[in-house]
C-alpha positions in Angstrom: -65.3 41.6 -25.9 -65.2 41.4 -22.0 -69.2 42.8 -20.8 -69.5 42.7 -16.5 -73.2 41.8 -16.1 -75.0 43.1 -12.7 -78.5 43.8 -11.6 -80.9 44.5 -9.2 -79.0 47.0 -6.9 -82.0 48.3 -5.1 -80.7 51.7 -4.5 -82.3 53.4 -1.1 -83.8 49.8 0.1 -83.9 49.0 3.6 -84.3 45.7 6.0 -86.9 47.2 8.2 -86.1 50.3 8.9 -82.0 49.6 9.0 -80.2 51.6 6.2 -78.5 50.1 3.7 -77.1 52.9 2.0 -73.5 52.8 3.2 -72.8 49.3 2.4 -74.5 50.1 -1.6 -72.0 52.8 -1.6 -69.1 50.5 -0.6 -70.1 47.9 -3.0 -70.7 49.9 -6.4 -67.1 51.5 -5.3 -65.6 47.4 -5.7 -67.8 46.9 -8.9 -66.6 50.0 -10.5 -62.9 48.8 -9.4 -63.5 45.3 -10.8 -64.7 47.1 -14.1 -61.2 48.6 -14.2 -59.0 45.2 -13.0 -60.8 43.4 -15.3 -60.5 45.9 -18.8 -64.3 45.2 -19.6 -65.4 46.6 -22.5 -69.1 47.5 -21.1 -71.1 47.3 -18.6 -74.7 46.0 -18.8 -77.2 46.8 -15.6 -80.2 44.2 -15.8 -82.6 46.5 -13.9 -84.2 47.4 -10.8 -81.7 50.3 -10.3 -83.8 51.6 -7.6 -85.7 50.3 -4.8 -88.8 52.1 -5.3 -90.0 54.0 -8.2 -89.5 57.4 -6.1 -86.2 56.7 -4.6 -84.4 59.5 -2.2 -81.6 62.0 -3.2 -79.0 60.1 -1.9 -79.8 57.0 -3.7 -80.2 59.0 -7.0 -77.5 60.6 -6.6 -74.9 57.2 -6.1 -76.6 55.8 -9.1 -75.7 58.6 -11.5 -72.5 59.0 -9.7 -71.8 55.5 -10.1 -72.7 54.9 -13.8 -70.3 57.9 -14.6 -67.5 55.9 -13.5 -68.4 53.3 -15.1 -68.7 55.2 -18.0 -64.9 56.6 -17.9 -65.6 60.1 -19.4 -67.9 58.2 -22.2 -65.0 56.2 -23.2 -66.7 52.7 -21.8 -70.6 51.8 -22.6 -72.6 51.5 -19.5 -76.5 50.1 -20.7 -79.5 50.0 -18.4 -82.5 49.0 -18.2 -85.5 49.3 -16.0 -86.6 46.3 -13.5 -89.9 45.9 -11.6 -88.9 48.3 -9.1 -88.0 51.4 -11.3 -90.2 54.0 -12.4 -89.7 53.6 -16.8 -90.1 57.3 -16.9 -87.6 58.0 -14.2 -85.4 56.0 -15.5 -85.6 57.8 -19.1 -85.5 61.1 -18.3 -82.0 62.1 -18.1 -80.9 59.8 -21.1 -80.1 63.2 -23.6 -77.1 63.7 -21.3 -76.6 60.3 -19.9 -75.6 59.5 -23.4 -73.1 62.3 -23.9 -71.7 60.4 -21.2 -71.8 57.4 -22.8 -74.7 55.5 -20.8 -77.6 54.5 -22.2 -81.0 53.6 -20.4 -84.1 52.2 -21.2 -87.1 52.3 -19.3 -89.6 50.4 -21.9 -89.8 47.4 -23.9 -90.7 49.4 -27.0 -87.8 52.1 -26.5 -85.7 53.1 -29.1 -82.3 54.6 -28.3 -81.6 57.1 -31.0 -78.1 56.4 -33.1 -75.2 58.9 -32.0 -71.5 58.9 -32.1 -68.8 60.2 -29.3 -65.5 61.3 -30.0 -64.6 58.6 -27.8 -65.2 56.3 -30.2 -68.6 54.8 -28.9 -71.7 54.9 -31.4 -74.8 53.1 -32.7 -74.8 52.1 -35.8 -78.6 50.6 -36.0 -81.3 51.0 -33.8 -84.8 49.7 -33.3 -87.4 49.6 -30.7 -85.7 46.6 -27.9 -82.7 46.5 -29.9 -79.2 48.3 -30.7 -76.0 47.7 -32.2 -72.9 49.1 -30.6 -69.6 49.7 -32.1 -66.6 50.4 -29.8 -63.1 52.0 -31.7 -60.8 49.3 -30.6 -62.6 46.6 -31.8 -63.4 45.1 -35.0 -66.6 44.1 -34.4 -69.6 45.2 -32.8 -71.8 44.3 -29.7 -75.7 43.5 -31.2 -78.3 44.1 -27.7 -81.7 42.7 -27.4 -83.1 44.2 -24.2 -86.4 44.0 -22.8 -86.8 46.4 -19.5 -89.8 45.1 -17.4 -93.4 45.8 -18.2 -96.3 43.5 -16.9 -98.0 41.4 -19.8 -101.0 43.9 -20.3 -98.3 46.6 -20.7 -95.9 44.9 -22.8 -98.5 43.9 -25.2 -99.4 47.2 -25.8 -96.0 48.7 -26.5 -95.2 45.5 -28.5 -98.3 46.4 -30.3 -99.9 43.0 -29.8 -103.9 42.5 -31.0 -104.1 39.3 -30.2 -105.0 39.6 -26.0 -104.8 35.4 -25.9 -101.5 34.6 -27.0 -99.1 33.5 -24.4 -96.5 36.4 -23.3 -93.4 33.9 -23.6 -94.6 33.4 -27.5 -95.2 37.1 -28.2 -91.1 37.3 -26.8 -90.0 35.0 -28.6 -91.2 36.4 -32.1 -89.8 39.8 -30.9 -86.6 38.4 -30.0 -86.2 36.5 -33.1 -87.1 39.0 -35.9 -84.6 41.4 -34.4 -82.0 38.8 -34.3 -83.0 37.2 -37.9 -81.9 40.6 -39.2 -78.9 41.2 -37.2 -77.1 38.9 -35.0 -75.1 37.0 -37.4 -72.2 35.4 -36.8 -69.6 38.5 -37.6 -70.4 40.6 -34.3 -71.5 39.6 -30.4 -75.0 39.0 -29.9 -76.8 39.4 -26.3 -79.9 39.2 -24.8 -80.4 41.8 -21.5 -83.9 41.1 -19.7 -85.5 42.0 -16.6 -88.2 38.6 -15.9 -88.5 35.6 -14.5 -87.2 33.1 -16.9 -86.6 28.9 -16.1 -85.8 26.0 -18.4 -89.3 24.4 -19.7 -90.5 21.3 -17.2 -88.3 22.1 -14.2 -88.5 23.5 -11.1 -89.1 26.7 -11.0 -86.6 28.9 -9.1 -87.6 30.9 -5.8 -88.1 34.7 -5.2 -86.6 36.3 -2.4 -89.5 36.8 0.6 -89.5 40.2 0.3 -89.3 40.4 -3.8 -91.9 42.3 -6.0 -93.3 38.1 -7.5 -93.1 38.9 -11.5 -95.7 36.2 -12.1 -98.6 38.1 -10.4 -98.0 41.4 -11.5 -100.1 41.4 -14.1 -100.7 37.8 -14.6 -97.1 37.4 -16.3 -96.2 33.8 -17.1 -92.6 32.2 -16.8 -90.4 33.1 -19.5 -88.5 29.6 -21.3 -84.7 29.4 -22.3 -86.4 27.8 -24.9 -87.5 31.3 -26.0 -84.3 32.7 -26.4 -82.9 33.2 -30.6 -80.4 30.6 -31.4 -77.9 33.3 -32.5 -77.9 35.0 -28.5 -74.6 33.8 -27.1 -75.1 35.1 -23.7 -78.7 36.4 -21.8 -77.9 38.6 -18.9 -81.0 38.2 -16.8 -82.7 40.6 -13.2 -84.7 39.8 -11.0 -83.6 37.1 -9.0 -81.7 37.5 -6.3 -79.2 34.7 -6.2 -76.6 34.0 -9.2 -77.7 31.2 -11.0 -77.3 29.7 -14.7 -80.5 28.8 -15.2 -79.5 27.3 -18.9 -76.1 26.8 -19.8 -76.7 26.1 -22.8 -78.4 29.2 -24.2 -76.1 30.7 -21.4 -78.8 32.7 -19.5 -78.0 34.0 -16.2 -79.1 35.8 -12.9 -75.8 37.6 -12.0 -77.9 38.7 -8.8 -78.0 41.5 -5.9 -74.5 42.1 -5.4 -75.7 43.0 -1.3 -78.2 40.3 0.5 -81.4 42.2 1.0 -83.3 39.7 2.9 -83.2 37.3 5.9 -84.0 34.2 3.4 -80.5 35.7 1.3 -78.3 34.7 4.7 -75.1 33.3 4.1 -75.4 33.6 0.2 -71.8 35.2 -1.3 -72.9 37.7 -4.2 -70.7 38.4 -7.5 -70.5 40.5 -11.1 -70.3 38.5 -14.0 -67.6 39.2 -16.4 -68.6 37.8 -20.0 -65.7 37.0 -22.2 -67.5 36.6 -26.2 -66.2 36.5 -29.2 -68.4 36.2 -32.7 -69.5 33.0 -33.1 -68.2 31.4 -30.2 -69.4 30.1 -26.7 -69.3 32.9 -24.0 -66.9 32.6 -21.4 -68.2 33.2 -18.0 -65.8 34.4 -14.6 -68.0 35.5 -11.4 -66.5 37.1 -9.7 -66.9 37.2 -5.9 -67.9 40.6 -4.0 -66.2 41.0 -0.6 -68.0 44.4 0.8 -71.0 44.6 2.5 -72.7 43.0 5.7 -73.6 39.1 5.9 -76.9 38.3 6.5 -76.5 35.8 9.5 -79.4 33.7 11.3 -78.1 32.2 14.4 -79.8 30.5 17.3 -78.3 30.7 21.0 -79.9 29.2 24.8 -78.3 32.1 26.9 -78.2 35.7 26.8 -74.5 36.0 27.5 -73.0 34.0 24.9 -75.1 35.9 22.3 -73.7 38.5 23.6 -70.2 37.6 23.0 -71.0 35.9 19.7 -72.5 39.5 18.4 -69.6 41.4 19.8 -67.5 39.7 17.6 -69.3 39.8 14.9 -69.8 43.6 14.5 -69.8 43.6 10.7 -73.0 41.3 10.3 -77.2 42.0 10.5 -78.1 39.0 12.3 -81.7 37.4 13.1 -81.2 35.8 16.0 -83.2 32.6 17.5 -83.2 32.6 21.8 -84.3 29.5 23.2 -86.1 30.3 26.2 -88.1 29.0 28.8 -90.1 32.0 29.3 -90.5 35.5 27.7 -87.6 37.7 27.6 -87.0 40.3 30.2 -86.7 43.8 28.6 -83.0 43.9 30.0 -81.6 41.1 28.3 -83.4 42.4 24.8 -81.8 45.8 25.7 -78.5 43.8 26.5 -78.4 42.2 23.1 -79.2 45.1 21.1 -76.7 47.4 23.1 -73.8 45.2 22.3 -74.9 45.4 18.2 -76.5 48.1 15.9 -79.0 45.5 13.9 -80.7 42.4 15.3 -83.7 40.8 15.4 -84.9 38.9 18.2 -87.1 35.7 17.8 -88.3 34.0 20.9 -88.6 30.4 20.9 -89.6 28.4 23.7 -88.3 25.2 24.7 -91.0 22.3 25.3 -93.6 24.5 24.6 -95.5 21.8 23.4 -95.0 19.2 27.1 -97.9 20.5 29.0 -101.7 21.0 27.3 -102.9 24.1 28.4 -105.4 24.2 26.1 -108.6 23.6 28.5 -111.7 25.4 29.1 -111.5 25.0 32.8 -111.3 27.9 35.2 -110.6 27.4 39.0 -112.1 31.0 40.3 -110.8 30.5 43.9 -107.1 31.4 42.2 -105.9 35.1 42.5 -106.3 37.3 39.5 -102.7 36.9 39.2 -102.7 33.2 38.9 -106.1 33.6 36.4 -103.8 35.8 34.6 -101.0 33.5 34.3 -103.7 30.1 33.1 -104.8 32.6 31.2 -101.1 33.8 29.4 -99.7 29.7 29.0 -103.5 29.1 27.1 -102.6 31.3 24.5 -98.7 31.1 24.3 -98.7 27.4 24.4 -97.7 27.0 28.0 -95.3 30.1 27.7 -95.2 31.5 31.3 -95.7 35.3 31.4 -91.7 36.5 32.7 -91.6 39.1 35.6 -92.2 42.1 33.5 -95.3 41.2 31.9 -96.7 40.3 35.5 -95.8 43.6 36.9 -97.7 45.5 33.6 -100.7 43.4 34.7 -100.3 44.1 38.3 -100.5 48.1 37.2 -103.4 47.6 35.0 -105.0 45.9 36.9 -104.4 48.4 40.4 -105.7 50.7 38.1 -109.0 49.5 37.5 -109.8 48.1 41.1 -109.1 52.0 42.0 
């Protein structure tokens, strides 16, 4: 059985207020083409579909657009769930005819996809709240899903039905995990594990979230989830959230397949893939990333003049770029107009060479200066020795004409 793993899409999300909508559309247009190159027999989305739990028209409607192509007329499994970002509800409503189609989507930990059969050959053959089991016609065997859509831990206590308030989250998992896989992931079918959490081997570091991320661990006082948690009988756990694809064990095979577009500065430079899953019962998965090529990079680069940033952004059209200038002073409005005339998105950060040589830290005023030269002490005080440029002299000269008036 050949499953493509991806998450985290972030339909409608911007960086700042730069639209990202055309690059989502170019990239769900390669994943659906590597879905076909590669003959995968489903497809498994490891939530946070959308960006925000009310996401616009357009990004609605290249999700649904999307997972019908996926879907090939209901004749290939497509399985969602939701992440931190979704709305569970939203996610839920149109499953009736989302299933017709052959997708399914779960919004909650405790949701239980009713059994159906397509003429396509797709159907459930056993159900349960977190878990299915899905037979395909050209295969002998069938695909057994644990899946666990996001919910903080007050949340997912309730719809787990939990009493006990102390016991640990990652425990309360782990005996839900295991008592759906104790009755049916033996070794005659596929068994996987599809989560949306923050999950990291037991004792070791513990991974980063992007800067921008939703953190798991404080909504709701969530704790870390351990590989260690995962049923023995899972051969593969397809994991969202993080942003960067990562194994974090490889020997219970649990893995962030990622964003497959960079959606913040402190993503610059990664590459982002699909996972393709190769599984057969009671064997190892087989794992093949695979490499996405559309969308921009996220570049940080640092330049000393304003012309050879210039030239460096002209030629680099296809990029969003947070760009470091070195100055000795502020920048004049012209060259910050020159730079973002020659390129759609960057962002400016001044820095200012030996900012740190001269202490102009000190409380003493000489009053027989001009206002102008006060105002200048004044500027380098608070900017660290940063000398106010020409255009911030001539604002103060205004205001300052204004009030002698």
């Amino acid at each position: 059985m050949r499953i493509l793993h991806t998450s985290d899409w972030h339909l409608g999300k911007k960086l700042d207020n730069f639209s990202r909508i055309e690059e989502q559309k170019q990239v769900l247009a390669e994943i659906c083409k590597i879905a076909d190159q590669e003959k995968v027999d489903v497809v498994i989305i490891a939530g946070d579909l959308f960006d925000t739990y009310n996401p616009g028209t357009e990004a609605e409607e290249l999700f649904y657009k999307t997972l019908k192509k996926l879907a090939k007329n209901g004749s290939r499994p497509v399985i969602a769930i939701a992440g931190n970002h979704d709305s569970p509800d939203r996610i839920e409503v149109p499953d009736p005819l989302a299933k017709e189609c052959g997708i399914i989507l779960a919004g909650f930990p405790n949701t239980k996809i009713p059994a159906f059969k397509l003429d396509t050959g797709i159907e459930i053959i056993n159900t349960e709240p977190g878990f299915l089991e899905l037979k395909l016609a050209h295969l002998a065997y069938s695909l057994r899903l644990l899946y666990t859509p996001y919910a903080n831990e007050f949340r997912l206590k309730t719809f787990l039905d939990i009493t006990d308030t102390e016991e640990e989250l990652r425990q309360i998992l782990a005996k839900h995990w295991q008592k759906a896989a104790s009755k049916y992931c033996d070794t005659e079918g596929v068994n996987i594990l599809m989560a949306h959490l923050f999950m990291m081997q037991k004792n070791a570091p513990q991974p980063e979230e992007p800067d921008d991320e939703k953190p798991i661990l404080y909504l709701g006082g969530a704790q870390p989830v351990f590989t260690t948690n995962i049923p023995a009988q899972i051969q593969y756990t397809a994991l969202g959230h993080l942003h960067k694809k990562q194994i974090v064990s490889e020997k219970n095979m649990a893995v962030y397949s990622g964003t497959p577009l960079s959606y913040s500065m402190s993503e610059a430079e990664q590459d982002k893939y699909v996972i393709i899953t190769e599984i057969k019962p009671g064997t190892p998965a087989k794992l093949k990333p695979i490499k996405l090529q559309n969308g921009r990079k996220l570049i940080r680069k640092t330049f000393t003049e304003v012309d050879l940033a210039c030239i460096w952004l002209q030629e680099n059209q296809n990029t969003i770029v947070e760009l470091t200038m070195k100055t000795d002073m502020f920048m004049a409005a012209e060259d910050i107009k020159k730079i973002h005339k020659v390129h759609d998105y960057v962002k400016i950060i001044p820095e200012v060479k030996n900012r740190h040589v001269h202490d102009y830290k000190t409380t003493n005023i000489d009053l027989t200066k001009s206002m102008e030269e006060l105002f200048s002490d004044y500027f380098k005080h608070e900017k660290n020795g940063l000398a106010p440029n020409k255009d911030i002299l001539n604002i103060f000269k205004e205001i300052y004409a204004q009030e002698e008036r």
